[in-house]
N, C-alpha and C positions, 0 to 999 in steps of 0.2 A: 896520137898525142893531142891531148885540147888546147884550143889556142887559151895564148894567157889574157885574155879579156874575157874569156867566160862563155865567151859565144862557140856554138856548135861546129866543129869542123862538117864539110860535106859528107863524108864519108858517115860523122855520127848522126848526122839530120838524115842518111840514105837509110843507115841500119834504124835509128826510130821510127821512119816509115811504113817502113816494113815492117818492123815489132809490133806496131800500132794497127796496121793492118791483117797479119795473118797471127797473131801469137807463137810467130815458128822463129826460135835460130838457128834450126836445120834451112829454112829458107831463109833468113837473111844469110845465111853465110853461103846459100848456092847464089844468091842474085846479088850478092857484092866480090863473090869469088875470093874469101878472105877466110882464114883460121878461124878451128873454132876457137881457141884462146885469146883470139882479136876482138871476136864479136862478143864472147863473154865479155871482156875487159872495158869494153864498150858501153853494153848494157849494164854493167855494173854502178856508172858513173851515175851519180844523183842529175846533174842536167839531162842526161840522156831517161832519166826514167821519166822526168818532170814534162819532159819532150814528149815521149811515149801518150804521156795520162792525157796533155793538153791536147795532141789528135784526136785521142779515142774521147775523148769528151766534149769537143768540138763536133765531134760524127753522132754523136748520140741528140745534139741540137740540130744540128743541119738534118739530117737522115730519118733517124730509128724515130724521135719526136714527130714529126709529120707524119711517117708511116704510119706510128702506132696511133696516131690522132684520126688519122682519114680512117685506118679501121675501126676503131670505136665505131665512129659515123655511122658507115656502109652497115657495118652488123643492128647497128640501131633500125637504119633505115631500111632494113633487109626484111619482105616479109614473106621470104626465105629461110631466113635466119630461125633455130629454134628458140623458144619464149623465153626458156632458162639463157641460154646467151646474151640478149637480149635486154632482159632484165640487168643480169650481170655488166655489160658493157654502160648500161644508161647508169648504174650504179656507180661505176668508177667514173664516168664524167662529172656527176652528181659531189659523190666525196669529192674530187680535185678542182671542182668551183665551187660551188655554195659553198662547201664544208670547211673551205679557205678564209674566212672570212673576220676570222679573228688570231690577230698578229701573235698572242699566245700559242696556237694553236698551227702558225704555220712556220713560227722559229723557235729552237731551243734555248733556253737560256742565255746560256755562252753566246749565244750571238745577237743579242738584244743589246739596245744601247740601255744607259740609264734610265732614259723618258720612259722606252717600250716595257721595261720592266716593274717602273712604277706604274704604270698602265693596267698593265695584267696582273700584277698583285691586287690594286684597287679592284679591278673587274673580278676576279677571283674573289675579294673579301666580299665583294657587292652579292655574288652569286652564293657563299657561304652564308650569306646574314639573312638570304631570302630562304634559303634552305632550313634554316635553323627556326622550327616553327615555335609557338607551342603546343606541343598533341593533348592536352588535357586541358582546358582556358580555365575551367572553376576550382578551386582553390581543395584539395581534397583531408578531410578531417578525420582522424585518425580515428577509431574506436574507443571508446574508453571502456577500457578491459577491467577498471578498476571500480564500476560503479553497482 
């Protein structure tokens, strides 16, 4: 049962751990030694999933981020590594900094304040007006079919 403040009983912070850790509730319910109808009821509850996402998304900054950062690296730096790889890894370093560089481009609408969105309209309109040439500059006169 959850306490009435909202806060995680131990039992559901044990099973989130676990959840967040192996994706099993065959193993939360062997390593809490509880029903499966417990651990379901459990994981069912919206804190307990909220719980769940904030480890596993905490693990993917702590952990899997650095991992997959120092591989980049290594495979760049590797000249071991094959060319095609190589290329590819400097590539996604490449897009995920330089290619960051404009606030349009690194948030979606919905999460732009007002400023950032007048911003990027302006800069959009700026890139729109530069784009918009004229392909033909002399003035072009029609035939006169009639003379």
């Amino acid at each position: 049962m959850p306490i009435k403040s909202g806060k995680l009983t131990p039992q559901e912070i044990q099973v989130a751990s676990i959840m967040a850790a192996t994706g099993s509730q065959a193993h939360a319910r062997a390593e809490t030694r509880m029903s499966q109808s417990s651990v379901s009821r459990i994981i069912a509850r919206p804190a307990v999933q909220a719980e769940i996402a904030r480890i596993q998304v905490e693990k993917l900054f702590t952990e899997a981020l650095p991992a997959a950062v120092d591989c980049l690296v290594s495979i760049i730096r590797s000249d071991k590594a094959p060319a095609g790889a190589r290329v590819q890894a400097a590539k996604v370093v490449m897009d995920r900094t330089l290619g960051a560089d404009d606030v349009a481009r690194t948030k979606e609408a919905s999460e732009m304040s007002g400023e950032e969105l007048a911003r990027a309209i302006a800069a959009l309109e700026r890139e729109a007006s530069e784009r918009a040439r004229v392909v033909n500059p002399e003035p072009v006169n029609p035939p006169d079919i009639f003379e």
